[in-house]
TIBADREN-575381 format. One line per field, with one value per residue (C-alpha): residue number from 1; x, y, z. Coordinates in nm, 3 decimals. Layout:
TIBADREN-575381
nr <- (NUM_...) .
u <- (X_...) .
v <- (Y_...) .
w <- (Z_...) .
This chain:
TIBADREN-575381
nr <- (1_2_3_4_5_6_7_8_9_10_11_12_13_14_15_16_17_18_19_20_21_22_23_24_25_26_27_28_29_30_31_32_33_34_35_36_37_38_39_40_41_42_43_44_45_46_47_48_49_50_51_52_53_54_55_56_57_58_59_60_61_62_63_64_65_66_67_68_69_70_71_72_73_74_75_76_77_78_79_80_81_82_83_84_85_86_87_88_89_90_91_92_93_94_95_96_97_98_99_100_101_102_103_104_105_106_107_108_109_110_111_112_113_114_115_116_117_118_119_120_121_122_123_124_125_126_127_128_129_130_131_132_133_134_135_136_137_138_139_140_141_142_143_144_145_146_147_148_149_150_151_152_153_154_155_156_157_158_159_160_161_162_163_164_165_166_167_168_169_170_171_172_173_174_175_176_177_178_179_180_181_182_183_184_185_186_187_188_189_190_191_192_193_194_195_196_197_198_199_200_201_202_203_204_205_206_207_208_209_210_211_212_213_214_215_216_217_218_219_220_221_222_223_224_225_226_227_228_229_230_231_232_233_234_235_236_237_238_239_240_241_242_243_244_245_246_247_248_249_250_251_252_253_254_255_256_257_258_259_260_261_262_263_264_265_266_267_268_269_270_271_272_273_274_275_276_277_278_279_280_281_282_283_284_285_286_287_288_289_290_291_292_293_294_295_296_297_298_299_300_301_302_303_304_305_306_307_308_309_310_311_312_313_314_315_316_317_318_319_320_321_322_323_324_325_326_327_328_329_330_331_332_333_334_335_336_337_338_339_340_341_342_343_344_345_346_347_348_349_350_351_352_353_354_355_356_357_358_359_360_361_362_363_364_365_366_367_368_369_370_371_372_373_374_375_376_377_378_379_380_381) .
u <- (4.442_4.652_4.461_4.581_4.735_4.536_4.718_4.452_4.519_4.378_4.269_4.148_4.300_4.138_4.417_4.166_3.958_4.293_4.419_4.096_4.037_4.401_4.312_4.000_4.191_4.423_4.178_4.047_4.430_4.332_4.621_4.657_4.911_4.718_4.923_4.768_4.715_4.603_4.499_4.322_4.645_4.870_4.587_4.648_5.025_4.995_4.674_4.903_4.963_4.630_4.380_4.114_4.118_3.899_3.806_3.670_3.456_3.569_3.918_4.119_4.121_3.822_3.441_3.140_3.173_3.469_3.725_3.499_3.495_3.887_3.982_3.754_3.817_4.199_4.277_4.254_4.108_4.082_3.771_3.676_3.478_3.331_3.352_3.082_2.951_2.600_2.468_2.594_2.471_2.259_2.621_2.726_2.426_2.484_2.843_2.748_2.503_2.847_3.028_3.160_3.169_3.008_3.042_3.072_2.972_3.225_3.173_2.931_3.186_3.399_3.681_3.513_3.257_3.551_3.728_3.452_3.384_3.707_3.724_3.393_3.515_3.807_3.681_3.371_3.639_3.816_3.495_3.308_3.711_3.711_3.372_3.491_3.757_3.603_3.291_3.587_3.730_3.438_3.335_3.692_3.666_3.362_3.490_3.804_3.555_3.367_3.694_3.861_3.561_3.590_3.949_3.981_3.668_3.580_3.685_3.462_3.614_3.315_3.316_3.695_4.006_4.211_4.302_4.349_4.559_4.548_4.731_4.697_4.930_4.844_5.172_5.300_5.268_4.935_4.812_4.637_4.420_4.603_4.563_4.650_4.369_4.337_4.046_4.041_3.680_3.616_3.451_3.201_3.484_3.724_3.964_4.023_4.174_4.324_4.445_4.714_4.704_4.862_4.768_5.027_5.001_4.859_4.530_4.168_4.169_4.374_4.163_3.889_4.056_4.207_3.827_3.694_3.947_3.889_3.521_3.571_3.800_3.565_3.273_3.503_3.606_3.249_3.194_3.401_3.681_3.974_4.281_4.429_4.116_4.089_4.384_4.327_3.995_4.123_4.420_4.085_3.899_4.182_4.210_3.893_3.834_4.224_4.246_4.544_4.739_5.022_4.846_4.877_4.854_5.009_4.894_4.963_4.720_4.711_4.473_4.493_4.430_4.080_4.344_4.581_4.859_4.910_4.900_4.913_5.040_5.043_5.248_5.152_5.455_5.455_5.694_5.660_5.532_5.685_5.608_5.682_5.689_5.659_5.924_6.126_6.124_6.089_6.262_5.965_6.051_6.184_5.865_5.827_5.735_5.544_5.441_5.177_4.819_4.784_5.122_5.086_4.798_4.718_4.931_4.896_5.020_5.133_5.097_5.371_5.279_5.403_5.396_5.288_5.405_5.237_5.185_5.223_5.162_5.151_5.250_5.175_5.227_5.281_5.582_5.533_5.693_6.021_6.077_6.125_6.460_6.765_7.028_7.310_7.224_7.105_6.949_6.571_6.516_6.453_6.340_6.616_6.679_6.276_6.334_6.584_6.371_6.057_6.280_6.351_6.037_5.915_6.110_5.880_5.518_5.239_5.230_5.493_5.338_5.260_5.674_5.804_5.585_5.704_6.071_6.064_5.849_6.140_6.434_6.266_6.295_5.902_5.599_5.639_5.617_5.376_5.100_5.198_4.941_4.979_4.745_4.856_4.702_4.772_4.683_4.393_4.414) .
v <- (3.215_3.065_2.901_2.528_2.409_2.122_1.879_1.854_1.586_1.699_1.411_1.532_1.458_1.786_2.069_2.345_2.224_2.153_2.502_2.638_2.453_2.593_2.963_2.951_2.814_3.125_3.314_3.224_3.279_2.924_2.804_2.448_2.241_2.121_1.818_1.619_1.347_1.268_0.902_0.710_0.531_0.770_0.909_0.624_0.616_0.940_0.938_0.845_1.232_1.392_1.499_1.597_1.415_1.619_1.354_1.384_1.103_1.065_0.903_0.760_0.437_0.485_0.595_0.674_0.562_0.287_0.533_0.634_0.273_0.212_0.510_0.462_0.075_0.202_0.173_0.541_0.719_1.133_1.328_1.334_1.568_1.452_1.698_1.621_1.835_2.038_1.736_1.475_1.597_1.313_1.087_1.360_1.260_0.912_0.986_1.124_0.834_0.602_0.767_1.104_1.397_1.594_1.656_1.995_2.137_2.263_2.590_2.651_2.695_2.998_3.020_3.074_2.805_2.535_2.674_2.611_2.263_2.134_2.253_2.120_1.776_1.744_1.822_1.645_1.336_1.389_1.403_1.070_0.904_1.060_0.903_0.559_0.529_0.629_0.383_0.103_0.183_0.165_-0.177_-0.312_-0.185_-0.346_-0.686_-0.640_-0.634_-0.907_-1.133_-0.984_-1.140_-1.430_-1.459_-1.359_-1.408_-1.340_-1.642_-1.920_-1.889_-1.806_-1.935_-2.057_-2.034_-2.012_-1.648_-1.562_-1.265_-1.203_-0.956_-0.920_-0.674_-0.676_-0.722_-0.491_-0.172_-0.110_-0.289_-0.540_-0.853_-1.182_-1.517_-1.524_-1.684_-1.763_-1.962_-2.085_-2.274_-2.443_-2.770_-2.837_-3.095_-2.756_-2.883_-2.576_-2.554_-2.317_-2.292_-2.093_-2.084_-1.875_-1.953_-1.930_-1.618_-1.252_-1.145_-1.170_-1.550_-1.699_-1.455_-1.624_-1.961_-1.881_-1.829_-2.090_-2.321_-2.136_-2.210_-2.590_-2.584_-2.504_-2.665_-3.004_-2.937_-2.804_-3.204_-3.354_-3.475_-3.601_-3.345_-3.603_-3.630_-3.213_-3.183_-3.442_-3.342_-2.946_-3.106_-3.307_-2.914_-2.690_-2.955_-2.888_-2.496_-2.343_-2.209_-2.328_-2.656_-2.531_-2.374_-2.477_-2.399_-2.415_-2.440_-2.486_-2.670_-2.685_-2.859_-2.733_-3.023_-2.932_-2.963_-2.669_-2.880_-3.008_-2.956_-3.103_-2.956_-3.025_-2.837_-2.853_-2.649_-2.412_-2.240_-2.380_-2.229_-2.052_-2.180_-1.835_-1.915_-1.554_-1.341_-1.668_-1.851_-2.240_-2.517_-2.714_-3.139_-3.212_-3.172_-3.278_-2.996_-3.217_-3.100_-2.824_-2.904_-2.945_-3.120_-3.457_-3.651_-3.850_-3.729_-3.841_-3.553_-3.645_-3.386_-3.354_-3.348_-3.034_-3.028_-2.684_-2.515_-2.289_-1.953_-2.037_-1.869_-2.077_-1.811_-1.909_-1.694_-1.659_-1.676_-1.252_-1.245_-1.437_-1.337_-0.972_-0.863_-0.751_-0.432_-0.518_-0.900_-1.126_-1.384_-1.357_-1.236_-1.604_-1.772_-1.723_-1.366_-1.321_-1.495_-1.285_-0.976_-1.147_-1.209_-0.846_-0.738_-0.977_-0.821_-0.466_-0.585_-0.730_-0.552_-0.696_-0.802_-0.468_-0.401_-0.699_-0.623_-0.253_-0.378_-0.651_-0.370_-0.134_-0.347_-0.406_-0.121_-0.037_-0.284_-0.646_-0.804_-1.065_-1.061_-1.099_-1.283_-1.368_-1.605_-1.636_-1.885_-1.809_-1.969_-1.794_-1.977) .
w <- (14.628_14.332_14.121_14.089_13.728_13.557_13.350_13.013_12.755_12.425_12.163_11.883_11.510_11.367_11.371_11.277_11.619_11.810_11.729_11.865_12.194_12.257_12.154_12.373_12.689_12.660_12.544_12.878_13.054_13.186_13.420_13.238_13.106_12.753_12.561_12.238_12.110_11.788_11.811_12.100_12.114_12.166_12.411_12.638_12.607_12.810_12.988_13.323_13.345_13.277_13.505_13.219_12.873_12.568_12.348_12.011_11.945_11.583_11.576_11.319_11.550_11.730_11.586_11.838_12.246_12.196_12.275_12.591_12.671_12.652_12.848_13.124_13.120_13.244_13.569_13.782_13.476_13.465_13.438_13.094_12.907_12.523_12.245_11.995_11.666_11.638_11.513_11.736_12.089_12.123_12.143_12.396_12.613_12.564_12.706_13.002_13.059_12.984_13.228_13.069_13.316_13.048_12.694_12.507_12.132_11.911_11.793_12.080_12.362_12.465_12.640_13.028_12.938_12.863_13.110_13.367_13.198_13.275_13.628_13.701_13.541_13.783_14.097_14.031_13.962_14.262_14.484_14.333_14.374_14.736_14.803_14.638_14.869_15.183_15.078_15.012_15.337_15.539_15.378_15.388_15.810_15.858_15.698_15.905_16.221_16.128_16.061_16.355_16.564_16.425_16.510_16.845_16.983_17.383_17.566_17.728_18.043_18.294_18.623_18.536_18.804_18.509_18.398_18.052_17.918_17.499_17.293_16.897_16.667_16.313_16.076_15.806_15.696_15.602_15.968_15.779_15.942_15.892_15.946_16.372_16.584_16.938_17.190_17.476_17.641_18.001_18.066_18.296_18.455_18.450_18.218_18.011_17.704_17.449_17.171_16.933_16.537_16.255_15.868_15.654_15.418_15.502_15.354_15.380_15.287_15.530_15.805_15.658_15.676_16.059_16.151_16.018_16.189_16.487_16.519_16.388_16.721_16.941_16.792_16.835_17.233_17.340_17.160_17.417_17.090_17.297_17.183_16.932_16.730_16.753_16.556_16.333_16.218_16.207_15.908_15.767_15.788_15.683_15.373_15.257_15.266_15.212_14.896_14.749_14.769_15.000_15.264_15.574_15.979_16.282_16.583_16.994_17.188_17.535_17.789_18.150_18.404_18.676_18.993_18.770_18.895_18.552_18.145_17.810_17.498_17.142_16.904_16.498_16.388_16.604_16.853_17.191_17.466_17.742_18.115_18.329_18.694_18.887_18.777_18.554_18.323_18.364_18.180_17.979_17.887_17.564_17.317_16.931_16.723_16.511_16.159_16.059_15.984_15.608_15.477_15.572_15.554_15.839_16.091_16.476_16.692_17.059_17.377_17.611_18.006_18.222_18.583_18.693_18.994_19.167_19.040_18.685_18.365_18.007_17.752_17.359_17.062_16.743_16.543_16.425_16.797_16.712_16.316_16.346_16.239_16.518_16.406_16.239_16.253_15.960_16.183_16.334_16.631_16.765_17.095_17.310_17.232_17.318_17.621_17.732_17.656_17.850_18.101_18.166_18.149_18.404_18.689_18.599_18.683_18.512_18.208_18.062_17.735_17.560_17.677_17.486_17.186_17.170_17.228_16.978_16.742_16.804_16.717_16.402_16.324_16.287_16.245_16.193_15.859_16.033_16.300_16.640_16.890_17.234_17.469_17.864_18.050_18.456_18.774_18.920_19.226) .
């Protein structure tokens, strides 16, 4: 098996010792590319390319463990191995203790014993990096679980005529958690209602945010809070805990009536829903979007009423569902074009929700800058 090069980066201002680290490595036929530096500033002008930085601890810039400090302050540092004197092997220790890999006495090491010093250094760099990033993972998985719970929570729905269908795609690249939540929570009377939200920005603070709106939701309708006051006190809520002045949410609301035969909805920004009767979609009255929570203070939102045929589904979503890009277009996908895709997809059965995400998904080109969540509220009757 070829043994793998090793980039070395050599700082030491001594030539005498510089000439001799370099006649030991090939004394050693050591497969290594070996630069220099003779300062610890010219060390970190090329530390980017080393995977094993020598360092003398005497510097013409640097005395003792500062130049130990510095390097390993830098962001994705190498292994790095001290070189002390005879008389300095108590600093070597103290190295190590710093957060050296190990340190080594001139004029006490040959060529296999450096050799084997700076192999040792790197792949005892790459495992403790390795173990760093699966430990960062892991954490960064379970907070993604614990947010993601928060967020989309299991619906409060028992005993409930009222059917509820939810889908939830991450946005981006990466597949990160953003801000999307969803609820929906019957009352004793069986009103149900649901609602739709998306917090502007992607990240781990707006999921925070999004749950924390979530629960303040449901907190309020379990309460009894007529839907006006809901959204008012969510603005007075998402106010208080974003964390930055322009923030802010949108949301769909929507309260089913107990006979199913009817429906309110309040929109806070936020793309209307769709009212899907069978295999069609139906025309919905002339709504006002009304603003997002968090611009205006004091805002009254209004509901619209919708008369609900039989059979009916209420589909709300998110706008991830409506921005994605279409080939060789410079518009957004938009809501007609998704009703047009929805519509085809209705005539092919009841999954028709993972179809429209994987079309819309496709024309994009690959995953959607923004999360995509979908809530369906259907007629169990």
């Amino acid at each position: 098996m070829r043994t793998k090069t090793v980039r070395v980066l050599l700082v030491e201002d001594d030539d005498g010792d510089a000439l001799l680290v370099e006649a030991l490595l090939e004394e050693a036929r050591a497969p290594f590319i070996l630069s220099r530096a003779r300062t610890l500033a010219e060390a970190e002008e090329k530390l980017a390319g080393a995977e094993c930085v020598l360092l003398d601890l005497g510097l013409p810039d640097s005395q003792g463990l500062d130049g130990l400090h510095r390097l390993l302050d830098k962001h994705d540092a190498p292994a790095i191995l001290v070189l002390t004197g005879l008389d300095d092997e108590r600093e070597g220790i103290e190295a190590v203790a710093t957060g050296a890999e190990d340190y080594l006495i001139k004029g006490q090491v040959d060529g296999e014993l450096l050799l084997r010093g700076v192999r040792y250094a790197v792949e005892r760099r790459r495992a403790e990096d390795a173990q760093r990033q699966l430990r960062e993972a892991e954490l960064r998985a379970a907070e993604r679980s614990r947010l993601e719970r928060g967020l989309l929570p299991p619906p409060l729905l028992q005993n409930s005529d009222v059917n509820l269908e939810v889908r939830y795609q991450p946005g981006g690249q990466r597949m990160l958690l953003g801000g999307d939540f969803y609820d929906a929570v019957g009352m004793p009377d069986g009103t149900v209602h649901a609602i739709i939200g998306d917090v502007c920005g992607h990240g781990p603070d707006e999921a925070a945010l999004g749950v924390c709106l979530r629960i303040a939701w449901r907190a309020l309708v379990l309460a009894g809070e007529p839907p006006e006051k809901v959204l008012r006190t969510l603005d007075q809520v998402l106010v208080a805990e974003r964390h930055g002045d322009g923030i802010f949410t949108t949301a769909c609301m929507v309260t089913v009536a107990p006979d199913r035969r009817s429906a309110r909805y309040f929109l806070a920004g936020h793309p209307e829903p769709l009212l899907l009767v069978g295999r069609r979609i139906a025309d919905l009255p002339q709504s006002k979007i009304g603003v997002p929570l968090g611009v205006l203070p004091d805002y009254a939102w209004t509901g619209v009423d919708v008369q609900l045929p039989q059979g009916w589904s209420v589909m709300c979503y998110t706008d991830g569902l409506i921005e994605g890009r279409v080939p060789e277009d410079v518009e957004r996908l938009g809501v007609e074009r998704l009703s047009e895709i929805l519509h085809r997809h209705l005539q092919d059965g009841p999954n028709w929700m993972d179809s429209v995400i994987a079309e819309v998904t496709e024309l994009n080109g690959g995953a959607l800058d923004d999360d995509v969540a979908i809530l369906l509220l259907k007629d169990g009757k």
